[in-house]
C-alpha positions in Angstrom: -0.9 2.1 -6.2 -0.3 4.6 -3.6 2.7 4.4 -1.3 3.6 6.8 1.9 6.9 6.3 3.9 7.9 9.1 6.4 10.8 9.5 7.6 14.8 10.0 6.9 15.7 7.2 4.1 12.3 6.9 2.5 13.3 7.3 -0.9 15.1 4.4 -1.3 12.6 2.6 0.9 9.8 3.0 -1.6 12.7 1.9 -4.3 12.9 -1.5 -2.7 9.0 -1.2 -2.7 8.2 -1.0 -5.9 10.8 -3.6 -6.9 9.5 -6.0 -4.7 5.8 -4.9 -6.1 7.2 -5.6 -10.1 9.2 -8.9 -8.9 5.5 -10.3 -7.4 3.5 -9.2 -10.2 5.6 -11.1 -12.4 5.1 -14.3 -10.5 1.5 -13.9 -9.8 0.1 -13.1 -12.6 -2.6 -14.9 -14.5 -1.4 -13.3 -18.2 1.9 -12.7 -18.1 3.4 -15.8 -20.0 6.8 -16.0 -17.4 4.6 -16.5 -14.2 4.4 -19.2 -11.8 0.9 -18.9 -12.2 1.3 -19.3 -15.9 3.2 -22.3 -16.1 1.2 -23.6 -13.4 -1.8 -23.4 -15.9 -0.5 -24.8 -18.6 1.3 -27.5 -17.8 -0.9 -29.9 -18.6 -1.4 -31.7 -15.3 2.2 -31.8 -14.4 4.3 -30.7 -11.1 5.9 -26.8 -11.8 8.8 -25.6 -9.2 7.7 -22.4 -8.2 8.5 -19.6 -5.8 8.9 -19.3 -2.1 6.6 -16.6 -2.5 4.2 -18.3 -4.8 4.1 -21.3 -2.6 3.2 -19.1 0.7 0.1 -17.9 -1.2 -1.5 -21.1 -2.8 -1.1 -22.9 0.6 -2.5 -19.9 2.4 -5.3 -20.2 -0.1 -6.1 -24.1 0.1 -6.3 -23.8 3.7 -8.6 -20.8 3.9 -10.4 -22.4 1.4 -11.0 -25.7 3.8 -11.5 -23.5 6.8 -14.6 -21.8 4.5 -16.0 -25.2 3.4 -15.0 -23.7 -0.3 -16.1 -20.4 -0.1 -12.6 -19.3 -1.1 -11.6 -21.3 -4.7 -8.9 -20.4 -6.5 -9.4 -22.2 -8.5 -12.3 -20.7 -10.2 -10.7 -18.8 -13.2 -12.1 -20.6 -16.0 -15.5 -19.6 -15.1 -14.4 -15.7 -14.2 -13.0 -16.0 -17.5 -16.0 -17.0 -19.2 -18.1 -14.2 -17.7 -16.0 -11.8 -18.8 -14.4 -10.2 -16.0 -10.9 -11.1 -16.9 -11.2 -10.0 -20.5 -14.1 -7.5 -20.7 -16.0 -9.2 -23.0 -19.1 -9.9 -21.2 -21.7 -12.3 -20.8 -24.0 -14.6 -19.3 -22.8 -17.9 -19.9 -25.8 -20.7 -20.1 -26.1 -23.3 -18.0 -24.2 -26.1 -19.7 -21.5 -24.1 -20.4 -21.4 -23.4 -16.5 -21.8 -27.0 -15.7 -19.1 -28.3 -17.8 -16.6 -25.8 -16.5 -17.6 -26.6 -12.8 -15.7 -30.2 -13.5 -12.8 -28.3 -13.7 -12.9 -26.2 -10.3 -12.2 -27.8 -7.0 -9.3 -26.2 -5.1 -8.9 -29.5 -2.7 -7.3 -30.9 -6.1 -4.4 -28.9 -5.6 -1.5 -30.9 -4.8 1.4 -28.5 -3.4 4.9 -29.6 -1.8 8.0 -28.6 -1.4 8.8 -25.8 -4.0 6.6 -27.0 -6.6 2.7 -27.6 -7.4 0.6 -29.5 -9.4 -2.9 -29.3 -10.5 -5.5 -31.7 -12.8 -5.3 -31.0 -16.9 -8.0 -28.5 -17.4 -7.7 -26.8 -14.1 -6.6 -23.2 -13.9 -5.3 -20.8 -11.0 -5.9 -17.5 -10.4 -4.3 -15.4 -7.2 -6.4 -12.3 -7.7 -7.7 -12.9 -4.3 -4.7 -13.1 -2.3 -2.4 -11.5 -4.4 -2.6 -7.8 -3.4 -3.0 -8.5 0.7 0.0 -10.8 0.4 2.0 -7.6 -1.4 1.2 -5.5 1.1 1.9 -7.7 3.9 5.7 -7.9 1.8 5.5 -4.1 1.4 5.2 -3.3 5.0 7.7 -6.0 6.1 10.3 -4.2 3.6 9.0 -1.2 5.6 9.6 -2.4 9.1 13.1 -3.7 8.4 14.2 -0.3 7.0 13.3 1.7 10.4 10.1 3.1 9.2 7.4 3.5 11.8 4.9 5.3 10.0 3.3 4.7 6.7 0.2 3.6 4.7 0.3 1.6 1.4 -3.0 1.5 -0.8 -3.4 -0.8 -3.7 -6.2 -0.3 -5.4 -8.6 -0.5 -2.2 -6.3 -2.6 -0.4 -5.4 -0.2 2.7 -2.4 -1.4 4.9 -1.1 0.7 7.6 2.4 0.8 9.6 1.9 2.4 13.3 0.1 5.6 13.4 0.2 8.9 11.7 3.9 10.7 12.0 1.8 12.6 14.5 1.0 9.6 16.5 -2.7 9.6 15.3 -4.6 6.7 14.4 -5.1 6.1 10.2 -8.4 6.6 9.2 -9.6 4.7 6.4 -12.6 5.4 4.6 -15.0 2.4 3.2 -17.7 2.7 0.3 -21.3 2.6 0.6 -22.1 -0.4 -1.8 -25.3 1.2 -2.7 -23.9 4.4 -3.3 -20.0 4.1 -4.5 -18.9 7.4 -4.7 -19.5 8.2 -1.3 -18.4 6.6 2.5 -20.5 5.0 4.7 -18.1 4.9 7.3 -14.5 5.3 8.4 -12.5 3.3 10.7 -9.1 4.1 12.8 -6.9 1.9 12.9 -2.8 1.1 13.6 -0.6 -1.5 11.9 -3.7 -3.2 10.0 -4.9 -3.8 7.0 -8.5 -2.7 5.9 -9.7 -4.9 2.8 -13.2 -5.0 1.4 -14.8 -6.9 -1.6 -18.2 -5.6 -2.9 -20.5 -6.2 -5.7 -20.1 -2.8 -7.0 -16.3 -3.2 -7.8 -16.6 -4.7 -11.3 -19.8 -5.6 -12.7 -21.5 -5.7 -15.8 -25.6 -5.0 -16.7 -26.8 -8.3 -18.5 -29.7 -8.0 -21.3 -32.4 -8.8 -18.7 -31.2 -5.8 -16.5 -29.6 -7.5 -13.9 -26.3 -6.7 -12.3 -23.7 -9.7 -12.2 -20.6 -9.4 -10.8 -17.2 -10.8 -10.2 -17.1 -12.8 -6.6 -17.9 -15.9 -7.9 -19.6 -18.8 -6.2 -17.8 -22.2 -7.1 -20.8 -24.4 -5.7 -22.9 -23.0 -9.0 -20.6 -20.9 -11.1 -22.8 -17.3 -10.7 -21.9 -14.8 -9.1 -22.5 -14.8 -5.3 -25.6 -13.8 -3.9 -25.7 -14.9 -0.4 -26.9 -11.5 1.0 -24.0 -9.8 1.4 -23.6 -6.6 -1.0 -20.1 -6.2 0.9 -17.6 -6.9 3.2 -14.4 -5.1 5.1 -12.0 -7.4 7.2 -9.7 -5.6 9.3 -6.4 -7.8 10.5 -2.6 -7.3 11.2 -2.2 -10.0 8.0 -3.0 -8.6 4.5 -3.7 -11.7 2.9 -5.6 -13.3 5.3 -7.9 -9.8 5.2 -7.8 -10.1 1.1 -8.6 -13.7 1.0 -11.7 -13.5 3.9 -13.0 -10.3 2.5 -13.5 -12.4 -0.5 -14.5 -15.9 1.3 -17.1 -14.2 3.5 -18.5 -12.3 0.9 -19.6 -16.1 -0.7 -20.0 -17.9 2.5 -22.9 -15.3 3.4 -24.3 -13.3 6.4 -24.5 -16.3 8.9 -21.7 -17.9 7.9 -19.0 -14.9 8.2 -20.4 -14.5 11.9 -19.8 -18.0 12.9 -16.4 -18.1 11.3 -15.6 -14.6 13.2 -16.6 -15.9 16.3 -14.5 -19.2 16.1 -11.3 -17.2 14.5 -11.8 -14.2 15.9 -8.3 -12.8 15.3 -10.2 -9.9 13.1 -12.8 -7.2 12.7 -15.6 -7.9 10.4 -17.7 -4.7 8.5 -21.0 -6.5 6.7 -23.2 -4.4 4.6 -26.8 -6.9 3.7 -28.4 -6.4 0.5 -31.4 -5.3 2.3 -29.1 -2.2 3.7 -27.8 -3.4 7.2 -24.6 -2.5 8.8 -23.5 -4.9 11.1 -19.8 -4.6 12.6 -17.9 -6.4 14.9 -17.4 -5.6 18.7 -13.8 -4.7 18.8 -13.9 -1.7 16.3 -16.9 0.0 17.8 -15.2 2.9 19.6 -12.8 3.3 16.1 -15.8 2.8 13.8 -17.5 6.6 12.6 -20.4 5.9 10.8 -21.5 8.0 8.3 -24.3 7.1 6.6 -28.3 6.2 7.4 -27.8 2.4 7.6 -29.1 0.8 10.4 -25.6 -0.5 12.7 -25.9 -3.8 14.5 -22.6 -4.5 16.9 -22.2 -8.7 16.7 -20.8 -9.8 19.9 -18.8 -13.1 20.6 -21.0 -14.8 22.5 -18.6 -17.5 23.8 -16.5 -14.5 25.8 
């Protein structure tokens, strides 16, 4: 985590910060035996009161995750956690092992009310792909009622801005080239957004046949996703919404992501194809700086 506050009280700003950061973390988290999430998934098919905070996210999720036709599923853990990604430990599950876990994931089986949830024996939640744009969207709010104008939180890829520079400058943000990691293939400017991006080359594993699998997982089969996207960037004044569709459109594919961008077009949209395409929506153009050899197709909203 890296946090940057300027101005006159920032000190205790980024105290507040960091214990908002610890209280969420111990509500969201999968492993931590106090959590929401945790009595959520063990409590064998029974309703669990849970956090305001808690209670945002799930119902952010289920929604997103009609909106996407399932593309978005959190409730997918079992299967992450048989490949390995949670634990380490990993592998290529076979196909009946896959098939009998896929019983248990359907997020539209998540029944959520007023301060509580409930979800079928067997089912488990897991917030890993909200969790970090919804922190950031508290971080900044923290930010904003304390007087800050300027100020840039980074969790762990997750880049959310407050205004501009102390200078009055736009933030530039730099994203990885999905075939090459270690360097950028581009950088955006941007003011009071977030800039979130899921890849395949964020945690993987090599499997015995040589192949790369890695941790987006498709709940229609239980693999990871291959839909043609190697990566996608959503840039948005919402955090969560930019974690969860970063992670949606990476399943739901190249076509898909365009249609939904043109019928909720309340973002920006960077899509890198596995055959090494750039395509980027209209509104970032004149903030986009690319800097690599990929080819750059501009998708426009047709319907303007």
């Amino acid at each position: 985590m890296n946090l940057k506050v300027y101005g006159d009280n920032a000190e205790s700003v980024l105290e507040k910060a960091s214990s908002r950061i610890t209280e969420l973390e111990k509500l969201l988290s999968v492993t931590d035996e106090n959590s929401d999430i945790w009595k959520v998934n063990h409590a064998d098919g029974n309703k669990v009161s849970i956090s305001s905070y808690t209670s945002d996210i799930i119902n952010t999720a289920v929604n997103i995750g009609c909106e996407t036709d399932g593309a978005l599923d959190i409730t997918v853990y079992p299967i992450l956690k048989e490949w390995g990604f949670t634990t380490g430990e990993y592998k290529v599950p076979d196909n009946s092992t896959i098939a009998n876990l896929l019983k248990n994931v359907d997020y539209r089986k998540i029944e959520t009310g007023d301060g509580y949830v409930r979800i079928p024996q067997d089912f488990q939640l897991d917030l890993g792909s909200l969790a970090k744009g919804y922190t950031s969207d508290s971080i900044i709010e923290i930010f904003r009622e304390s007087g800050v104008k300027s100020a840039i939180v980074n969790l762990g890829g997750n880049v959310h801005t407050l205004g501009t520079k102390p200078d009055g400058s736009l933030w530039k943000v730099g994203i990885k080239d999905p075939f090459q990691p270690d360097s950028e293939m581009c950088i955006v400017s941007v003011e009071d957004k977030a800039v979130i991006t899921s890849g395949n080359y964020e945690r993987y594993f090599t499997g015995k046949d040589g192949k790369n699998y890695w941790h987006i997982i498709d709940s229609e089969d239980g693999r990871p996703s291959d839909n043609g996207l190697v990566s996608v960037t959503i840039i948005g004044s919402n955090g969560m919404m930019c974690d969860a569709l970063s992670t949606a459109l990476f399943v739901a594919g190249t076509e898909n992501a365009v249609e939904y961008w043109q019928n909720n077009g309340d973002f920006d949209m960077i899509l890198v194809t596995d055959d090494g395409n750039l395509l980027i929506t209209e509104n970032i153009e004149k903030n986009l700086k690319v800097i690599c050899s990929m080819p750059v197709e501009v998708i426009r909203n047709e319907e303007k």
